[in-house]
N, C-alpha and C positions, 0 to 999 in steps of 0.2 A: 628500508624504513617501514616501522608497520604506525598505524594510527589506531589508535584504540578508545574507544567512545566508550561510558555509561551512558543506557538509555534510560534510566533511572531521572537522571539528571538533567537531560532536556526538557527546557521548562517550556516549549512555543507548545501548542495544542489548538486546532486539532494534530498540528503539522510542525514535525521537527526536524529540518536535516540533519543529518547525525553527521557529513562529511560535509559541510562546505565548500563550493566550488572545485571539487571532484569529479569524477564519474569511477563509476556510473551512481547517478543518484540514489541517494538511500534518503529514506523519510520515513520516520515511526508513527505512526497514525495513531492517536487517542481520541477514541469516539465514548461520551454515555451513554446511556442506552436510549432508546430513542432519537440519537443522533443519525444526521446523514451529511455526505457530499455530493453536493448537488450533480446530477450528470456532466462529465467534462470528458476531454482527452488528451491522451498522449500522444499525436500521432508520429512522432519520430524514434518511439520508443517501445521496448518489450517488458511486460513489467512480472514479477516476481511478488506476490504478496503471502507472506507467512503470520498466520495468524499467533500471538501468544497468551493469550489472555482472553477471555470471551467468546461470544456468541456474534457473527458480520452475516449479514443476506450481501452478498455480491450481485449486484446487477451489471453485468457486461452484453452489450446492444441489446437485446430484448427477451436476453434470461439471466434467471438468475438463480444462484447458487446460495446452499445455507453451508457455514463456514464456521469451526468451532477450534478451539485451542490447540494448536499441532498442525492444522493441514495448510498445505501450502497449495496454490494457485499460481498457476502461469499463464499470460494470454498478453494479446496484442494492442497495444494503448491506442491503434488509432479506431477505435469505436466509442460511443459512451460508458461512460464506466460512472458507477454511484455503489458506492458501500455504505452500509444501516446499520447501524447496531439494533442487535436483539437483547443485547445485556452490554454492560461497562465493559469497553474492548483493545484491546491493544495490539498494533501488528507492526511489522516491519515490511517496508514496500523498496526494493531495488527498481530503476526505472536503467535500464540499461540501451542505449543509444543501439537503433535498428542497425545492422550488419547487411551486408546485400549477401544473397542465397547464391549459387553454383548449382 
């Protein structure tokens, strides 16, 4: 079976699961510009953010990163993490349940 979402069409904002009660989470992020998420965490999770639309300042624990249309980012959700918009922004965030390492 495959599941196929328009992201178009998710109407929650900032924050839209795009698969409901799946994994590994998916959530489209719609920030303005000037918008932020307050610092938070993921701590059981690895997270994947692709940006597709605009300008994000990523702050993960105590840097951060400027993020424009096409780059993707990978890191570790149990730190804080707060994304900014520098301009109207749109991304796609995977939050994928921690794996234990070998």
């Amino acid at each position: 079976m495959v599941d196929v979402q328009s992201l178009s069409e998710l109407e929650a904002t900032p924050h839209a699961v795009v698969f409901p009660s799946v994994e590994p989470k998916t959530v489209r992020l719609d920030l303005t510009a000037g918008e932020s998420v307050p610092p938070h965490e993921h701590p059981d999770r690895e997270i994947v953010l692709y940006i597709l639309e605009g300008q994000l300042d990523l702050t993960v624990a105590e840097e951060t990163y400027e993020l424009t249309a096409g780059d993707v980012a990978r890191f570790d959700g149990a730190q804080d993490i707060s994304p900014t918009a520098i301009e109207d922004s749109r991304a796609l965030l995977v939050l994928a349940k921690r794996c234990d390492r070998d």
